[in-house]
PDB file with SEQRES, HELIX, SHEET and CRYST1 records, atoms N, CA, C and O in Angstrom:
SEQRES   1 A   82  UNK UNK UNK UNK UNK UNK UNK UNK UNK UNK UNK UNK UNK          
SEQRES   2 A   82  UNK UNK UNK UNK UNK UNK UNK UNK UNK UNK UNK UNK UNK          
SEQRES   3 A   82  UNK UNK UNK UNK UNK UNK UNK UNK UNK UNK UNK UNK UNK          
SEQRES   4 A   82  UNK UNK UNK UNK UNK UNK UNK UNK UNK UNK UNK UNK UNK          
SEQRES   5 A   82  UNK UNK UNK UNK UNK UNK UNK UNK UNK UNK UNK UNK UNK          
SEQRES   6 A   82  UNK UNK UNK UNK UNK UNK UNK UNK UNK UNK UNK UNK UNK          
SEQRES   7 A   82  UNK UNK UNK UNK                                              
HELIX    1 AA1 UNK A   31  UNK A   34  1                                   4    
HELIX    2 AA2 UNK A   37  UNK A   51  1                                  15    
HELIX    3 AA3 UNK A   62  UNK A   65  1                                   4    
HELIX    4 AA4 UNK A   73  UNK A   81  1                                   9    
SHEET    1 AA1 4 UNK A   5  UNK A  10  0                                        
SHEET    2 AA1 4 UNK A  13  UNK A  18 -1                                        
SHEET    3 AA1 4 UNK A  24  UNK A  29 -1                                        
SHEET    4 AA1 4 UNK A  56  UNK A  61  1                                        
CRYST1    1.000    1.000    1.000  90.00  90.00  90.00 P 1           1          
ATOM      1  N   UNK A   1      -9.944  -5.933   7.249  1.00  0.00           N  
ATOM      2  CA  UNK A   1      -9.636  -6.322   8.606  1.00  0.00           C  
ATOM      3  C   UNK A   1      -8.766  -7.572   8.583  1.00  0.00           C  
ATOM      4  O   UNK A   1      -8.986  -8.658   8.046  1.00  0.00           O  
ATOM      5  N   UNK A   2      -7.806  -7.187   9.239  1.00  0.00           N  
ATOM      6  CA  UNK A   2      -6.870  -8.526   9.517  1.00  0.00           C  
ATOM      7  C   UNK A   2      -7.655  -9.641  10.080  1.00  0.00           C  
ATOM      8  O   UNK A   2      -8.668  -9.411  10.740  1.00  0.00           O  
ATOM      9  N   UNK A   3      -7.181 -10.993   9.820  1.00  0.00           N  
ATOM     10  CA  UNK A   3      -7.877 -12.268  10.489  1.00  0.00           C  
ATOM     11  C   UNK A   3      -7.059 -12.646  11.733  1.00  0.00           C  
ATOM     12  O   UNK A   3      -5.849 -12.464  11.861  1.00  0.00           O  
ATOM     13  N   UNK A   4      -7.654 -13.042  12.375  1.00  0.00           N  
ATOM     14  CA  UNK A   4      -7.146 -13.667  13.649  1.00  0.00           C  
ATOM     15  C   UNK A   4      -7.470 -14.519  13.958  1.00  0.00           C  
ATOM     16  O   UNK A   4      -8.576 -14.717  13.456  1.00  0.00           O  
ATOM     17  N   UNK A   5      -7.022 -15.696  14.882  1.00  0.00           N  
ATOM     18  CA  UNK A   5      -7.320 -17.270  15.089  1.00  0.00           C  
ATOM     19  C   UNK A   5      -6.748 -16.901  16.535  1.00  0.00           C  
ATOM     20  O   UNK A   5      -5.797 -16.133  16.678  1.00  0.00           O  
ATOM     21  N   UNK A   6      -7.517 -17.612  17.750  1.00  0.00           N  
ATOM     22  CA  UNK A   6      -7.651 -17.813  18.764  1.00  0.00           C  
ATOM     23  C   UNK A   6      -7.358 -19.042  19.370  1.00  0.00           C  
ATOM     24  O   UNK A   6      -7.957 -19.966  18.821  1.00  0.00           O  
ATOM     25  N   UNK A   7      -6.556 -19.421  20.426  1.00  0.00           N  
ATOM     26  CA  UNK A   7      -5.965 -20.571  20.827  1.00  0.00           C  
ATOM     27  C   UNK A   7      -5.275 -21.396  19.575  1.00  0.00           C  
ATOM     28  O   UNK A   7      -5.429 -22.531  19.124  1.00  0.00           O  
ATOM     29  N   UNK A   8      -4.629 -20.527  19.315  1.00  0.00           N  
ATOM     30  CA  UNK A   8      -3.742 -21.877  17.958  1.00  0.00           C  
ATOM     31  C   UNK A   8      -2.372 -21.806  18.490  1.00  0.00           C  
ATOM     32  O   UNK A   8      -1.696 -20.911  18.997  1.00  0.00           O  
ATOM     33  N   UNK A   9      -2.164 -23.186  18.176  1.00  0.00           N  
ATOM     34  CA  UNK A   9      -0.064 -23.256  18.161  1.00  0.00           C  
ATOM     35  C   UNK A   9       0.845 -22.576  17.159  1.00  0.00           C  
ATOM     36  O   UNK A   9       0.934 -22.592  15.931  1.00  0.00           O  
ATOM     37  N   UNK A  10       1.514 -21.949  18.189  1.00  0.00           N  
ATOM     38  CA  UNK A  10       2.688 -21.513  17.059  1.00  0.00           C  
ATOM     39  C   UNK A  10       3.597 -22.195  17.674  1.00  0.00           C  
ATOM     40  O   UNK A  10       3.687 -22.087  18.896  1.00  0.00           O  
ATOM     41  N   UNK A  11       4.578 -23.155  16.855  1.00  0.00           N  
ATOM     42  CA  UNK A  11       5.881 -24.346  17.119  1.00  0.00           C  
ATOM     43  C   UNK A  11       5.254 -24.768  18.487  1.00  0.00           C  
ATOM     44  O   UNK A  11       4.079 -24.830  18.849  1.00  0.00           O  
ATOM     45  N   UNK A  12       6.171 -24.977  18.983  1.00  0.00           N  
ATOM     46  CA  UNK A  12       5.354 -26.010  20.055  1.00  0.00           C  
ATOM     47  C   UNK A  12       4.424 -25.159  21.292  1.00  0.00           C  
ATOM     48  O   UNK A  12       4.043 -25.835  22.248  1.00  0.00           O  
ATOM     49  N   UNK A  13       4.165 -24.062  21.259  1.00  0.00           N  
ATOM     50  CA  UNK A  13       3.340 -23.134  21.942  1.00  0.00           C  
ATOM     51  C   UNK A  13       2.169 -22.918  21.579  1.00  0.00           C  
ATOM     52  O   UNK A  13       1.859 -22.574  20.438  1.00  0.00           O  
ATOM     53  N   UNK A  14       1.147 -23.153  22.804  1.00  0.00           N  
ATOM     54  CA  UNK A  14      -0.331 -22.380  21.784  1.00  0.00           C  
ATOM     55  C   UNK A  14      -0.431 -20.514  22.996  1.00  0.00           C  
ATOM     56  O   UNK A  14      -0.266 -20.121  24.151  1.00  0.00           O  
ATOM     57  N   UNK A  15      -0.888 -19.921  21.333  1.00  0.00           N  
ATOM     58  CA  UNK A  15      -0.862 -18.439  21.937  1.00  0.00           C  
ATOM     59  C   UNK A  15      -2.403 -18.501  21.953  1.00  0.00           C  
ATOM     60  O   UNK A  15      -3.063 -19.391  21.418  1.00  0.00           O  
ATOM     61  N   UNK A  16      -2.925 -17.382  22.675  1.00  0.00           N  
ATOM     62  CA  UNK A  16      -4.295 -16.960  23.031  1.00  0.00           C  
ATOM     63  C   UNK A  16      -4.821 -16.255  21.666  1.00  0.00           C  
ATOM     64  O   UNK A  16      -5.869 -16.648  21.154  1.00  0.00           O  
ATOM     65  N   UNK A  17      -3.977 -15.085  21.029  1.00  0.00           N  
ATOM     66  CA  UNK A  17      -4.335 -14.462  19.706  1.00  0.00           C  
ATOM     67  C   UNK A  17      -3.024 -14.154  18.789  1.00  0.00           C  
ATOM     68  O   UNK A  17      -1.971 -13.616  19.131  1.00  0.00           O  
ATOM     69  N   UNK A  18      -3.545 -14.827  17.099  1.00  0.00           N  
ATOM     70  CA  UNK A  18      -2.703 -14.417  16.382  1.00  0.00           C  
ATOM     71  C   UNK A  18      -3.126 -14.398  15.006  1.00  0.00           C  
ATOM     72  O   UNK A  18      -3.844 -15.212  14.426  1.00  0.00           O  
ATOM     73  N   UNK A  19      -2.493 -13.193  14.501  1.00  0.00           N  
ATOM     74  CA  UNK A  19      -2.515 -12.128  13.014  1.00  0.00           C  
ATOM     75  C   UNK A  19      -1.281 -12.994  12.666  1.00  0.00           C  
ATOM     76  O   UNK A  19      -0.190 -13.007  13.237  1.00  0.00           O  
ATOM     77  N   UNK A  20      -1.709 -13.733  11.572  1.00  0.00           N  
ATOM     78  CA  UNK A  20      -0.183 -14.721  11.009  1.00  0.00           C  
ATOM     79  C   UNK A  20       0.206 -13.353  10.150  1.00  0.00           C  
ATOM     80  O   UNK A  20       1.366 -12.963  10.013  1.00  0.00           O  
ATOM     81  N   UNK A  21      -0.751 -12.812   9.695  1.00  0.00           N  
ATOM     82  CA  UNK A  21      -0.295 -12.316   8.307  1.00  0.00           C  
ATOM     83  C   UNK A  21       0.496 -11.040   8.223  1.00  0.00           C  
ATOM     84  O   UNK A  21       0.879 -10.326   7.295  1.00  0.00           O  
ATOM     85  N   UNK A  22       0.655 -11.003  10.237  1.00  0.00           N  
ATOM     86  CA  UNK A  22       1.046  -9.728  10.824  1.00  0.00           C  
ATOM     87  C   UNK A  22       2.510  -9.712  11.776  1.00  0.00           C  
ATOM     88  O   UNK A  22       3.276  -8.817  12.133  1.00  0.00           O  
ATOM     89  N   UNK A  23       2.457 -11.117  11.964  1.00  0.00           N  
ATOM     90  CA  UNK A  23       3.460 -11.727  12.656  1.00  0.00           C  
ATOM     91  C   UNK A  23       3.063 -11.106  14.518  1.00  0.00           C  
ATOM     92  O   UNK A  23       3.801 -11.282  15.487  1.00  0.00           O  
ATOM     93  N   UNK A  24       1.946 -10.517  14.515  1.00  0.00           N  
ATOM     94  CA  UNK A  24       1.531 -10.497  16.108  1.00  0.00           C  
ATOM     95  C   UNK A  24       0.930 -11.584  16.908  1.00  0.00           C  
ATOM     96  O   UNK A  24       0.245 -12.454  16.371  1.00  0.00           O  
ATOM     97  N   UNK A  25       1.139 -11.559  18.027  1.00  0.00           N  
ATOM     98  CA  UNK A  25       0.676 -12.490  18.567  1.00  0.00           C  
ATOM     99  C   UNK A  25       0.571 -11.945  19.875  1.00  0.00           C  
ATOM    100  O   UNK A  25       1.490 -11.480  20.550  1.00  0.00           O  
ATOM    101  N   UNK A  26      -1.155 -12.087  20.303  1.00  0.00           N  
ATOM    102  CA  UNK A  26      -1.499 -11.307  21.506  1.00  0.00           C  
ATOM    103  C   UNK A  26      -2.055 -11.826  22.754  1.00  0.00           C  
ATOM    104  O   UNK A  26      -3.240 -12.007  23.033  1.00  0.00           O  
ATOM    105  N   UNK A  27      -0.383 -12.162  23.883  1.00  0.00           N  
ATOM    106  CA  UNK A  27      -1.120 -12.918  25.067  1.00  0.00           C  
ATOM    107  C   UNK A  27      -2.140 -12.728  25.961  1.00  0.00           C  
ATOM    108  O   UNK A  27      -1.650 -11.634  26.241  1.00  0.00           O  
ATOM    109  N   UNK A  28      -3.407 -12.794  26.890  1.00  0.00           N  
ATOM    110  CA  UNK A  28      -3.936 -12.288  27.571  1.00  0.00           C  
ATOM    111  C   UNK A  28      -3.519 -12.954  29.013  1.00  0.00           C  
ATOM    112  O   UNK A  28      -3.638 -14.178  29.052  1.00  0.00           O  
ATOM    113  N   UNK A  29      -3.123 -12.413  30.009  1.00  0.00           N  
ATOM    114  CA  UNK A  29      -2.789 -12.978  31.310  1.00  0.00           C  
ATOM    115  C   UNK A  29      -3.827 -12.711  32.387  1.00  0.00           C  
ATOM    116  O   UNK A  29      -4.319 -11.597  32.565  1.00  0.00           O  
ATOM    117  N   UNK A  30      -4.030 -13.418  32.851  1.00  0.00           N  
ATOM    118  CA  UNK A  30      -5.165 -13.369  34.642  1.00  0.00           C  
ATOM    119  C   UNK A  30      -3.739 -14.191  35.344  1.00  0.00           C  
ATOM    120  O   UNK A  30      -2.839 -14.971  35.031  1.00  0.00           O  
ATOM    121  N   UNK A  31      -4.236 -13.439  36.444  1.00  0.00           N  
ATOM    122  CA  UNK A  31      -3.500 -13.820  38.112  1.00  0.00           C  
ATOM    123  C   UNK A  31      -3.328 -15.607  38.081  1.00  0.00           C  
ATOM    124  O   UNK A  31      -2.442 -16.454  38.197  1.00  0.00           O  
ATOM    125  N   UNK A  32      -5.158 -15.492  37.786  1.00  0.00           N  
ATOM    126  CA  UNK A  32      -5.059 -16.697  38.114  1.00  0.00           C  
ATOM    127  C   UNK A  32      -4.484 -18.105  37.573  1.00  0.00           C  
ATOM    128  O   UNK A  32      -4.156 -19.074  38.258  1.00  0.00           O  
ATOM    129  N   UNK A  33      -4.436 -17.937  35.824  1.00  0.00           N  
ATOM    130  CA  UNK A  33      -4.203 -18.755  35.453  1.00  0.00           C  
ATOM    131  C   UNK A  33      -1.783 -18.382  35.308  1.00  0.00           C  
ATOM    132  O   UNK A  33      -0.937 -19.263  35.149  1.00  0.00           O  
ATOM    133  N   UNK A  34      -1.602 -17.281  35.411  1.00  0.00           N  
ATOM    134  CA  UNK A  34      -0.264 -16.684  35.266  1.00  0.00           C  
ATOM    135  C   UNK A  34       0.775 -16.826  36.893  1.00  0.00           C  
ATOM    136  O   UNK A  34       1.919 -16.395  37.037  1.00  0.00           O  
ATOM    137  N   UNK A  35       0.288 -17.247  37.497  1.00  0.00           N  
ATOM    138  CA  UNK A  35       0.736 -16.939  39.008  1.00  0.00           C  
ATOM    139  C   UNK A  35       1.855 -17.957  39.572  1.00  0.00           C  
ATOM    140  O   UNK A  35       1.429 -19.097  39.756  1.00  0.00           O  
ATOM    141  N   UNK A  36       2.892 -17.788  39.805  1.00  0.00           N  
ATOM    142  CA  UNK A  36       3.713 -18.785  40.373  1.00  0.00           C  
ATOM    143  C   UNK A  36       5.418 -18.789  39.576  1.00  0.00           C  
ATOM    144  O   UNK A  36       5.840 -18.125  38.630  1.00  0.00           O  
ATOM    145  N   UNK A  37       5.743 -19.293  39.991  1.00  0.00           N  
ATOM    146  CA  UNK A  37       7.490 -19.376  38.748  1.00  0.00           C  
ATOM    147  C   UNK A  37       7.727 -19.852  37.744  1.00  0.00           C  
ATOM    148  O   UNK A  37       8.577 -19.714  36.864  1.00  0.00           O  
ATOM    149  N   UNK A  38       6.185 -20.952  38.084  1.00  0.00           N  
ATOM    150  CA  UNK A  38       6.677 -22.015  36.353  1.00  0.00           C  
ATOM    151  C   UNK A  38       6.009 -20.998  35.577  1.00  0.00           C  
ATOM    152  O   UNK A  38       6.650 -20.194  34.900  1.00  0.00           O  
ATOM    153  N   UNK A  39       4.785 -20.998  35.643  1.00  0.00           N  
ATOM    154  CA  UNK A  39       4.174 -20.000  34.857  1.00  0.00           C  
ATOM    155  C   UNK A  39       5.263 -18.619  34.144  1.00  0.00           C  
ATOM    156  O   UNK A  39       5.564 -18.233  33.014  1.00  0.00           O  
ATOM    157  N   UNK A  40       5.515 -18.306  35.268  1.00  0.00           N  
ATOM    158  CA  UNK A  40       6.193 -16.789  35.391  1.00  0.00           C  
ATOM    159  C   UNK A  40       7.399 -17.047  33.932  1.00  0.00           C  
ATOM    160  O   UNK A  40       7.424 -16.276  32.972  1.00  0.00           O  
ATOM    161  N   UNK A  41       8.474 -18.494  34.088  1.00  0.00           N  
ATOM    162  CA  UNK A  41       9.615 -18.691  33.647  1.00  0.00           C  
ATOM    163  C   UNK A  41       8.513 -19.594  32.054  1.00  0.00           C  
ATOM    164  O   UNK A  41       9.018 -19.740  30.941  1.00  0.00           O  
ATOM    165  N   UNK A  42       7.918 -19.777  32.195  1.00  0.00           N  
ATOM    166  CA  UNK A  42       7.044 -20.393  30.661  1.00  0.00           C  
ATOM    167  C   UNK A  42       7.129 -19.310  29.822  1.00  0.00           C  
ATOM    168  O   UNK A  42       7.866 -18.943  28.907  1.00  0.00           O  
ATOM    169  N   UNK A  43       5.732 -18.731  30.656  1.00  0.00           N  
ATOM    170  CA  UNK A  43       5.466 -16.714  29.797  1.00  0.00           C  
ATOM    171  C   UNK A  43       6.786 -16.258  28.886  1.00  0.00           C  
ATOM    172  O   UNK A  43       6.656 -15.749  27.773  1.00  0.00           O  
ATOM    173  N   UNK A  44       8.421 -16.582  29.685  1.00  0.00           N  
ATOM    174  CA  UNK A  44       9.062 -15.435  29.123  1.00  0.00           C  
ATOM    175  C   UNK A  44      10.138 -16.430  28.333  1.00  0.00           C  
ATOM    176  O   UNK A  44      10.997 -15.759  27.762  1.00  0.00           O  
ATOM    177  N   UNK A  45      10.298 -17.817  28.163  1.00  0.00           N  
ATOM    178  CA  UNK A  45      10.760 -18.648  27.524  1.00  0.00           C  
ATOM    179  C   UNK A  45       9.943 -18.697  25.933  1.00  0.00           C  
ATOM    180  O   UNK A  45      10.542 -18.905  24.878  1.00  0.00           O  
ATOM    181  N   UNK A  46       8.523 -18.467  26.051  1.00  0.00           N  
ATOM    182  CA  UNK A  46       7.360 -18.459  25.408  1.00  0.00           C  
ATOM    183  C   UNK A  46       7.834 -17.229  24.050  1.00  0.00           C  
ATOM    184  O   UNK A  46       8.136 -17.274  22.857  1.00  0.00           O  
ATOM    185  N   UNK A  47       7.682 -16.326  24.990  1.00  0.00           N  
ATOM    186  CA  UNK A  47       8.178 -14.436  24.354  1.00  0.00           C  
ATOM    187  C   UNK A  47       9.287 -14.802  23.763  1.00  0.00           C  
ATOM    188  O   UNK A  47       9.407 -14.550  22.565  1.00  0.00           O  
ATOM    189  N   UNK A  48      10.201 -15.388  24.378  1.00  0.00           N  
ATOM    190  CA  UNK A  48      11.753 -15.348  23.931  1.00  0.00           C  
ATOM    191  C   UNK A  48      11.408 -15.995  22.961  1.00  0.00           C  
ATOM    192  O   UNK A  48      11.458 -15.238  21.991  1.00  0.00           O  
ATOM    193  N   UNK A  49      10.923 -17.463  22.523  1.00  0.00           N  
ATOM    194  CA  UNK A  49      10.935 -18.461  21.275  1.00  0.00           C  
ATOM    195  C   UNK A  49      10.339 -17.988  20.137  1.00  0.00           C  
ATOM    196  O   UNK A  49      10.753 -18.248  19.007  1.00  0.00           O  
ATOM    197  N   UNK A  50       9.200 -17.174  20.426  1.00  0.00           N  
ATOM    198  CA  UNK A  50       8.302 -16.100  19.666  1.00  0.00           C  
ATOM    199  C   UNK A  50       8.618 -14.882  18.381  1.00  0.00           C  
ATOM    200  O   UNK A  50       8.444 -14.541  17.211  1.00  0.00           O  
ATOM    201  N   UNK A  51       9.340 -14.531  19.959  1.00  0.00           N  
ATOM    202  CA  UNK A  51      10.418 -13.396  19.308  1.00  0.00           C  
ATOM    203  C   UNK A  51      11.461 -13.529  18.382  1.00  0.00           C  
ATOM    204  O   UNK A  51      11.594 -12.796  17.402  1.00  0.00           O  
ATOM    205  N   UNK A  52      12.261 -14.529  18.707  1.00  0.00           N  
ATOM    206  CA  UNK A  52      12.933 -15.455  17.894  1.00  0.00           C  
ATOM    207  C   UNK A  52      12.654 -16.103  16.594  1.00  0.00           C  
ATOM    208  O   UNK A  52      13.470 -16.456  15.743  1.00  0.00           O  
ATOM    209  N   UNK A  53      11.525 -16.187  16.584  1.00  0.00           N  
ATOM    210  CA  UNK A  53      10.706 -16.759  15.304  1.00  0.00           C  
ATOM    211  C   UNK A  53      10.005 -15.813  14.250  1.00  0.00           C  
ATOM    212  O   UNK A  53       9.566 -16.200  13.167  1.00  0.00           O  
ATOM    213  N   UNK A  54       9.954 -14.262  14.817  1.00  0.00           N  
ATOM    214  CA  UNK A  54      10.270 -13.462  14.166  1.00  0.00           C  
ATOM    215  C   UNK A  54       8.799 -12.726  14.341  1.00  0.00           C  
ATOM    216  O   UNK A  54       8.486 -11.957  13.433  1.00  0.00           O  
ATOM    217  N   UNK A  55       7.774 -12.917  15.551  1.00  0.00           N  
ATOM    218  CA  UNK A  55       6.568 -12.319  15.711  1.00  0.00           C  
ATOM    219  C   UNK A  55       6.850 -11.515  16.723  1.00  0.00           C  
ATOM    220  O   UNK A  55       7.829 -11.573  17.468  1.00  0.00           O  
ATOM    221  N   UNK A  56       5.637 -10.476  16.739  1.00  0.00           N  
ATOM    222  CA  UNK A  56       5.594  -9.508  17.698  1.00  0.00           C  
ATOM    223  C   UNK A  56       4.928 -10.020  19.286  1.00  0.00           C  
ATOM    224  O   UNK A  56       4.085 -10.906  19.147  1.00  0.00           O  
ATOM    225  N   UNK A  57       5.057  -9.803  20.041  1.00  0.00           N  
ATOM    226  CA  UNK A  57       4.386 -10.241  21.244  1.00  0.00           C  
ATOM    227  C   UNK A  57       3.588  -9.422  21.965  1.00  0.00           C  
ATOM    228  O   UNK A  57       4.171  -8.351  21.790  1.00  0.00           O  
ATOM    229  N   UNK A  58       2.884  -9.240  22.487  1.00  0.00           N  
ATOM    230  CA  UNK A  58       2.138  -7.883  23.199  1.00  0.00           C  
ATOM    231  C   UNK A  58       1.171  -9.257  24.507  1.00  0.00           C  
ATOM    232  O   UNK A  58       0.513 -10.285  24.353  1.00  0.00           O  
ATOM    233  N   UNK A  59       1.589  -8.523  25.543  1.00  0.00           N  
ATOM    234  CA  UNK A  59       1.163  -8.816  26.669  1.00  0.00           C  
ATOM    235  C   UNK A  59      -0.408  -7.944  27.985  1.00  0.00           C  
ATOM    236  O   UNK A  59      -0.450  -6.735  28.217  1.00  0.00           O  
ATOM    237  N   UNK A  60      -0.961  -8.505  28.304  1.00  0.00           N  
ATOM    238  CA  UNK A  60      -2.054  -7.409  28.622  1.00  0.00           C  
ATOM    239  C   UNK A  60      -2.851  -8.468  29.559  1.00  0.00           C  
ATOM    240  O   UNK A  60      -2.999  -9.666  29.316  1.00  0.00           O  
ATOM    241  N   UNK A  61      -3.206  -7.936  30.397  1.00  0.00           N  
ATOM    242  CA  UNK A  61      -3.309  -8.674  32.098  1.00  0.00           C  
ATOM    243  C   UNK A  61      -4.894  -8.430  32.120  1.00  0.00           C  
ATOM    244  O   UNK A  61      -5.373  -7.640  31.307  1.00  0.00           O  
ATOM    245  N   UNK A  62      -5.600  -9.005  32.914  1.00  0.00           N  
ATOM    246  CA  UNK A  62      -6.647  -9.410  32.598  1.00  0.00           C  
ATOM    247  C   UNK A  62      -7.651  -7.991  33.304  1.00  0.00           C  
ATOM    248  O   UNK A  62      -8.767  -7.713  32.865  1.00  0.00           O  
ATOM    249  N   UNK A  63      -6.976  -7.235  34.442  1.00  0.00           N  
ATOM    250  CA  UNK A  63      -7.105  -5.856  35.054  1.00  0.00           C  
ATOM    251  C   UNK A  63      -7.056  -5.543  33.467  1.00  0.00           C  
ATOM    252  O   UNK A  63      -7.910  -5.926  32.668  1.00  0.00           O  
ATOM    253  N   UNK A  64      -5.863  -4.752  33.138  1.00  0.00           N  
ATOM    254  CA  UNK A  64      -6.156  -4.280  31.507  1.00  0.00           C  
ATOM    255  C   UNK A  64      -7.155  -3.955  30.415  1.00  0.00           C  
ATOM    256  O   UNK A  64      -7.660  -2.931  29.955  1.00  0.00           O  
ATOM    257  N   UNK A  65      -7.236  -5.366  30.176  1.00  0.00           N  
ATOM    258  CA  UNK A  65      -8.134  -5.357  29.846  1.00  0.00           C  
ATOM    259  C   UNK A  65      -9.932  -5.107  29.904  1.00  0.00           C  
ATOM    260  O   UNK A  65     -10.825  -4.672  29.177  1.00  0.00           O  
ATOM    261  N   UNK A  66      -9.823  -5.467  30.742  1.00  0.00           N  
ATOM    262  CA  UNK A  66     -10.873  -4.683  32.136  1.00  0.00           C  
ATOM    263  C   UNK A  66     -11.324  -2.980  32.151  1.00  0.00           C  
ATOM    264  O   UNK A  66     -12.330  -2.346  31.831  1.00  0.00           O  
ATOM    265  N   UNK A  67     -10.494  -2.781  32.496  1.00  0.00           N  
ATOM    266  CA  UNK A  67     -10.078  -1.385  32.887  1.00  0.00           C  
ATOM    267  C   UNK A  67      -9.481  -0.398  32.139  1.00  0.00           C  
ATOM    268  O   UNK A  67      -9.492   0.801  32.418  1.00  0.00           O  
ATOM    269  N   UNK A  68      -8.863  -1.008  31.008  1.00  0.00           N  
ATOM    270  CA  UNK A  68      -8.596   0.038  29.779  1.00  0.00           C  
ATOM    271  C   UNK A  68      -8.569  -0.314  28.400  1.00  0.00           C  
ATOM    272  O   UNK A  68      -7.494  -0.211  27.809  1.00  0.00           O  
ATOM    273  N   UNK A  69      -9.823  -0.810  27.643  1.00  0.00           N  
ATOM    274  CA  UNK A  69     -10.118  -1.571  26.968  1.00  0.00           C  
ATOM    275  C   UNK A  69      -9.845  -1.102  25.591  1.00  0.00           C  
ATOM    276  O   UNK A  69      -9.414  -1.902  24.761  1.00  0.00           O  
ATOM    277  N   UNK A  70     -10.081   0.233  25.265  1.00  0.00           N  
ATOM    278  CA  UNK A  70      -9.569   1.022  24.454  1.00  0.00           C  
ATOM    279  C   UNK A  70      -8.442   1.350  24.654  1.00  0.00           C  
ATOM    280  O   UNK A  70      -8.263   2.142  23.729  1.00  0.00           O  
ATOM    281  N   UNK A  71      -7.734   1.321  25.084  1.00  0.00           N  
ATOM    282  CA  UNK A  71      -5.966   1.800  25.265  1.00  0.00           C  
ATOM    283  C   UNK A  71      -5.427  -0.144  25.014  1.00  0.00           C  
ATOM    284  O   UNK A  71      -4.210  -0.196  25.189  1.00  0.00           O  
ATOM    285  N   UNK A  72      -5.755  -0.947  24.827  1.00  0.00           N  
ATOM    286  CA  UNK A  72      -5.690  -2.139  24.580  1.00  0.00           C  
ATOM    287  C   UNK A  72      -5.938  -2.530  23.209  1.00  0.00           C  
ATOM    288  O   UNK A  72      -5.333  -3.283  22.447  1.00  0.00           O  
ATOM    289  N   UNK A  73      -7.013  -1.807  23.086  1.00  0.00           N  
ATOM    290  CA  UNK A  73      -7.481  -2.239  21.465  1.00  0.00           C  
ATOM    291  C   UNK A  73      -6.695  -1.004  20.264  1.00  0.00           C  
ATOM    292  O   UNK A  73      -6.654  -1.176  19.045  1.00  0.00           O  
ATOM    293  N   UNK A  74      -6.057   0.366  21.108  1.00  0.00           N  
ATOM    294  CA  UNK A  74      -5.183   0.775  20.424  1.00  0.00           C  
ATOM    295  C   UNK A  74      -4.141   0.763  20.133  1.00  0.00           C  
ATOM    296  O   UNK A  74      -3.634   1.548  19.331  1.00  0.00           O  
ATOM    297  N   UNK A  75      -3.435  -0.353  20.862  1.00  0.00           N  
ATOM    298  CA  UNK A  75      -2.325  -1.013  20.702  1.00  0.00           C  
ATOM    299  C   UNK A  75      -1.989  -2.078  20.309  1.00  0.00           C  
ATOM    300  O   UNK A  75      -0.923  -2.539  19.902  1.00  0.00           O  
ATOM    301  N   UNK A  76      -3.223  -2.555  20.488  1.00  0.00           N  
ATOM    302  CA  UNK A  76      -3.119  -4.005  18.935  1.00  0.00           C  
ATOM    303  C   UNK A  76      -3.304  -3.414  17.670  1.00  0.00           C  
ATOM    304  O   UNK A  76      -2.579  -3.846  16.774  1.00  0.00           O  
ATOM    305  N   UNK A  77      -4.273  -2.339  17.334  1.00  0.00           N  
ATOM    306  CA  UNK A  77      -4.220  -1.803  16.069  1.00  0.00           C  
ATOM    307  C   UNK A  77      -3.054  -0.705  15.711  1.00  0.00           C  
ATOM    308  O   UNK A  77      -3.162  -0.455  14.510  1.00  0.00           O  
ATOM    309  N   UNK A  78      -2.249  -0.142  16.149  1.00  0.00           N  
ATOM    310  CA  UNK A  78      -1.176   0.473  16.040  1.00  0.00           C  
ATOM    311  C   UNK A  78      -0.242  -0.827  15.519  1.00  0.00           C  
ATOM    312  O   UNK A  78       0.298  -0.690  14.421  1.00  0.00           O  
ATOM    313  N   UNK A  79      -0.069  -1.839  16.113  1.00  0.00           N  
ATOM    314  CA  UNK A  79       1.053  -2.815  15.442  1.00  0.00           C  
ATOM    315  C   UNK A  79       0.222  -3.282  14.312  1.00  0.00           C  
ATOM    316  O   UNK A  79       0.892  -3.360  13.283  1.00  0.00           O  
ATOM    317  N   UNK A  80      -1.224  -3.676  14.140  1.00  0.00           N  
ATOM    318  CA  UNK A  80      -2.166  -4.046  12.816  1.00  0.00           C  
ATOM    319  C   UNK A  80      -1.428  -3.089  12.055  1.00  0.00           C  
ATOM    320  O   UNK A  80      -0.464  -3.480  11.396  1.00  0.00           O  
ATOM    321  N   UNK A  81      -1.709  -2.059  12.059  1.00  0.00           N  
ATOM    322  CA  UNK A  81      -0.900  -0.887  10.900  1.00  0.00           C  
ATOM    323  C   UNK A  81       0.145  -0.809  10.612  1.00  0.00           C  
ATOM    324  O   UNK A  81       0.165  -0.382   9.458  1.00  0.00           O  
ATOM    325  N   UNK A  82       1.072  -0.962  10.953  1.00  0.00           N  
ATOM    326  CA  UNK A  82       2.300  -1.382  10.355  1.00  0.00           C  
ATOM    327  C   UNK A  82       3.022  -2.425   9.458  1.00  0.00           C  
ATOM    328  O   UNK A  82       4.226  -2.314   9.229  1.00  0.00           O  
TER     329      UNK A  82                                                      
END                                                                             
């Protein structure tokens, strides 16, 4: 099983989940804490610097997770496998 570390910085960002050894990194979003423009224009400055740095990003809203928990957890392990 891959390792994962929770709330850590990557460069000057801290992500919610990340597989160093995988180059994923897995945001979780709620309304509440995601809501507004700064937020909105952070999130995708965030992705962009990420991406750039040569990790995968995967995004998943807090409904999502919720509500399709297995279709969530098969899409973090589909990029695990690769």
């Amino acid at each position: 099983m891959a390792a994962v570390l929770a709330c850590v910085k990557v460069g000057r960002w801290e992500v919610d989940f990340l597989w160093r050894s995988h180059g994923l990194i897995v945001e979780t979003d709620s309304f509440l804490y995601h809501r507004g423009s700064v937020s909105f224009e952070s999130d995708y400055a965030r992705d962009l610097d990420l991406r750039s740095a040569g990790y995968t990003v995967l995004r998943f809203t807090d409904t999502q997770l919720e509500a399709e928990p297995e279709r969530v957890a098969a899409l973090v392990a589909d990029e695990l496998s690769r």
